[in-house]
N, C-alpha and C positions, 0 to 999 in steps of 0.2 A: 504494500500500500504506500503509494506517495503523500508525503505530510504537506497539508497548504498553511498548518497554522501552529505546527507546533518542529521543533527537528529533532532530533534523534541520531546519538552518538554512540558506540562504543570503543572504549580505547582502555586496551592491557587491563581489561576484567572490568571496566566502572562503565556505566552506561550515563549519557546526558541524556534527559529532555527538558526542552527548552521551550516553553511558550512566547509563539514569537507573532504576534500583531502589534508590534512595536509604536507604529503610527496610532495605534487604538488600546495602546498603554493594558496591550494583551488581554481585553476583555473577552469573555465567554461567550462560545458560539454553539450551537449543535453541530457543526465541525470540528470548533475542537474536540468538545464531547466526545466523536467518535474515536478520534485518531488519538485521542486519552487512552479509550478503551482498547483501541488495538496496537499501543504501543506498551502496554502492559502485559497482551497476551505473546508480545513477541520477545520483552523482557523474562517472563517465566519459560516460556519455551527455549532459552538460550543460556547454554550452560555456562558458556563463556560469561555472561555476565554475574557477579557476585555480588554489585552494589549499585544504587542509583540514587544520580544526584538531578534534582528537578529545580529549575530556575526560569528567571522570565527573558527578554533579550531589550533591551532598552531599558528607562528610569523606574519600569514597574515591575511586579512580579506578574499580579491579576485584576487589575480596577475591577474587578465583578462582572454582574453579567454584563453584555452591547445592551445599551438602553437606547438605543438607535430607532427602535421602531415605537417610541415612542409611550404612550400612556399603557397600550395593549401589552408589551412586551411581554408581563406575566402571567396574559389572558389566554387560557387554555384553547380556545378557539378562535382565537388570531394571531398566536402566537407559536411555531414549532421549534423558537431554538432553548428554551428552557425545559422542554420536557424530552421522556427519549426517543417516542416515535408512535406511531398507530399500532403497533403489533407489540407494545413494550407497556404490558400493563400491570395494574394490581385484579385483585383475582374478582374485585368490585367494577372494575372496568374503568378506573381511573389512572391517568397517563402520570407512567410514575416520572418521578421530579430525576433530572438531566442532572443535576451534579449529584445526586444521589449514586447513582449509577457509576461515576469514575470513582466517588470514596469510598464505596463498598469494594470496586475492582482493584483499588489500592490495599484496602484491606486484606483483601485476599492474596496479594505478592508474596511471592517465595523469597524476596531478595531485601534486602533491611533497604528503605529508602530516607534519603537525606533531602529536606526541605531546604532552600536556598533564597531566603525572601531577600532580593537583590534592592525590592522597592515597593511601594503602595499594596499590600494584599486585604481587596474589601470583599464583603459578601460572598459569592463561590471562590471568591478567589483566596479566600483563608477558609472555608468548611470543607475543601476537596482537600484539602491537604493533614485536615488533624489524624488522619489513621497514617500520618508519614509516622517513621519512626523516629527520628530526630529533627528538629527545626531550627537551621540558626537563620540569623537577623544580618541584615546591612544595620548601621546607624543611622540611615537615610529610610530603613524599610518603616509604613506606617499599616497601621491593622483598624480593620472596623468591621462587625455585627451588625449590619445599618438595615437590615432587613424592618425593623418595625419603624424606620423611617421611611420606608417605600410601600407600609400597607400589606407585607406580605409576612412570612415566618420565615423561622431559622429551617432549612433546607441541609440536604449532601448528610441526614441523618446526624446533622451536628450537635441535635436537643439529645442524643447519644454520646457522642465521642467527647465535647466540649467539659462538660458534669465532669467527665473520669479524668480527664486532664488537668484541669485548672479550678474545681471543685465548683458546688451549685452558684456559691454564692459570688464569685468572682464570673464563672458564666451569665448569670442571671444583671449582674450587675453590667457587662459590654452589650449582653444582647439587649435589656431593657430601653438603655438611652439608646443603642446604636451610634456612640459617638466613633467616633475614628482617635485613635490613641498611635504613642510613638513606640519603639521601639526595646524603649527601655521598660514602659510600663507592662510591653510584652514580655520581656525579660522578668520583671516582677511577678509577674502573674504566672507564671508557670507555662506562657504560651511555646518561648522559645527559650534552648537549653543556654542559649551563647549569642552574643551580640559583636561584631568586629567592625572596626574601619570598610570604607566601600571594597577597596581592594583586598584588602584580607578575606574576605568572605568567603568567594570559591575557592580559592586555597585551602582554606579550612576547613572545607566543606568535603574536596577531592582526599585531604590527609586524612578525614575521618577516612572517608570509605575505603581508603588505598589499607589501613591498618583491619579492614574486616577481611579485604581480599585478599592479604597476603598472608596471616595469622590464619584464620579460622577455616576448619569445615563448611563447603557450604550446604550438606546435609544438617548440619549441627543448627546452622543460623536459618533455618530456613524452617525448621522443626519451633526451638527456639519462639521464633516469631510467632508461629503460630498459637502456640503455647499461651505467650503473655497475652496475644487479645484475647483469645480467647478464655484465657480465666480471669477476664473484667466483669465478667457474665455470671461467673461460676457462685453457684451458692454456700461453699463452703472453700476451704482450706483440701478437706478431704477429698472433694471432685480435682482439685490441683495433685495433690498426691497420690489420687491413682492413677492419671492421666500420666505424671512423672512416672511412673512405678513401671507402666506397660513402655513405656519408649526408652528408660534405663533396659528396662530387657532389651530390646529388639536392638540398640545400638551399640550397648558395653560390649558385645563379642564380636562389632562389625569392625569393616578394613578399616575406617577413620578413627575410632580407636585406639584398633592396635596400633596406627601410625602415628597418632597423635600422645599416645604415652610413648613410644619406643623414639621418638623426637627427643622427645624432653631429656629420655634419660642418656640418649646418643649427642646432647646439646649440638642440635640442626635443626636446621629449618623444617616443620613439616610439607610433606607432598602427599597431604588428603585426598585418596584414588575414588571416593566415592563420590557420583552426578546426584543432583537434584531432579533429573528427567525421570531416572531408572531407579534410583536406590531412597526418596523419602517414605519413611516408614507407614505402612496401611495405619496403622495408628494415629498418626497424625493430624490432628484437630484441626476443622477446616469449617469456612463461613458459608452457608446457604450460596449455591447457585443460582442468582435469577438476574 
């Protein structure tokens, strides 16, 4: 699939994308919507990739959605780029909500992703991103929940991921006013782990993931991941501990393992032989398909 609105890199195991409507301070389209969704499935389908890092291409990350069309924009019936299409429903027959669909598809990634708010991330353009696994900040990057200043809700199942992130009442307190806040007060808030100079950002962004790709298993982080969202859900401690208890079995006797203790004690490098394509465990806790 050719990208009109977002690009897509990979290089020595890291993957980019890039949301790139630069002139349009990368607002959300139902193209990019799609080419979200399938640069994600091309991400998991590719072994080679171990980490991804997502960024905007000019002074924003994601001004929100195109409000181009006007009053209608959010109007289920004059509007196709907010929802995901005629054939993409709820089981009520209502068109489910367009960013929804890329942060559930994030959520579901096999490969840890790193957020890169390079500049302005408002409305989908910070709710598509909370199921990233890390998010750092430009000191130029601004954040805003402004949904109930456009008459509409918080969307991309954010009245979910946001609560578990930065807790009810810091959620309740950005989406209430819907103001638009800096960087720092993201950093405060538990939105993003790390704040840098404009420049320093992808750097720091590429050294996280360079230190997953070169270090880890990517059966281990890929299980892992699944793991922690999924026990956001979980109603005890003990649903964690069995879940752990079955994938200790299934991987303590696998190649990565044994390669990854006989490393340590050979002090070298690991060379983890096991793929995420062929070798993640049936076990392995995984998010609704729809």
């Amino acid at each position: 699939m050719a990208y009109a609105e977002i690009e897509y890199e990979v290089q020595d195991g890291i993957a980019t994308v890039t949301l790139n409507r630069p002139g349009k301070m990368n607002a959300y389209t139902f193209t990019m919507r799609n080419e979200m969704l399938d640069v994600f499935d091309r991400i998991d389908a590719d072994d080679a990739v171990r980490a991804v890092v997502v960024t905007g291409a000019g002074r924003a990350f994601c001004a929100g959605a195109d409000l181009s069309g006007g009053g209608g924009t959010f109007d289920k019936e004059k509007s196709k780029d907010m929802f995901a299409g005629e054939d993409d429903v709820l089981e009520d027959g209502t068109p489910r909500d367009g960013g929804g669909t890329v942060a559930l598809r994030i959520a579901r990634c096999l490969k840890p992703v790193i957020g890169a708010f390079n500049g302005a991330a408002v409305g989908v353009g910070v709710t598509m991103t909370l199921p990233m696994d890390v998010r750092l900040a430009s000191e130029k990057a601004k954040f805003g929940f402004v949904f109930a200043r456009r008459g509409i809700v918080t969307e991309a199942a954010s009245s979910w991921f946001l609560p578990r992130l930065v807790g009810i009442a810091q959620a309740m307190e950005w989406a209430a006013t819907g103001r638009v806040f800096d960087a720092q007060e993201a950093l405060a808030g538990r939105l993003v782990s790390r704040v840098y100079a404009p420049d320093e950002l992808l750097p720091a962004a590429y050294a996280l993931a360079r230190e997953i790709a070169d270090n880890t298993s990517a059966v281990s982080v890929a299980t892992i991941r699944r793991l922690m969202w999924s026990g956001l859900s979980k109603p005890s401690p003990w649903d964690a501990h069995a879940a752990d208890s079955r994938l200790m079995a299934e991987l303590g006797g696998a190649a990565d393992a044994v390669e990854g203790v006989t490393s340590f004690l050979e002090k070298r490098p690991a060379a983890f032989p096991m793929r995420v394509s062929e070798d993640l465990p049936a076990n392995t806790p995984d998010w609704p398909v729809r």
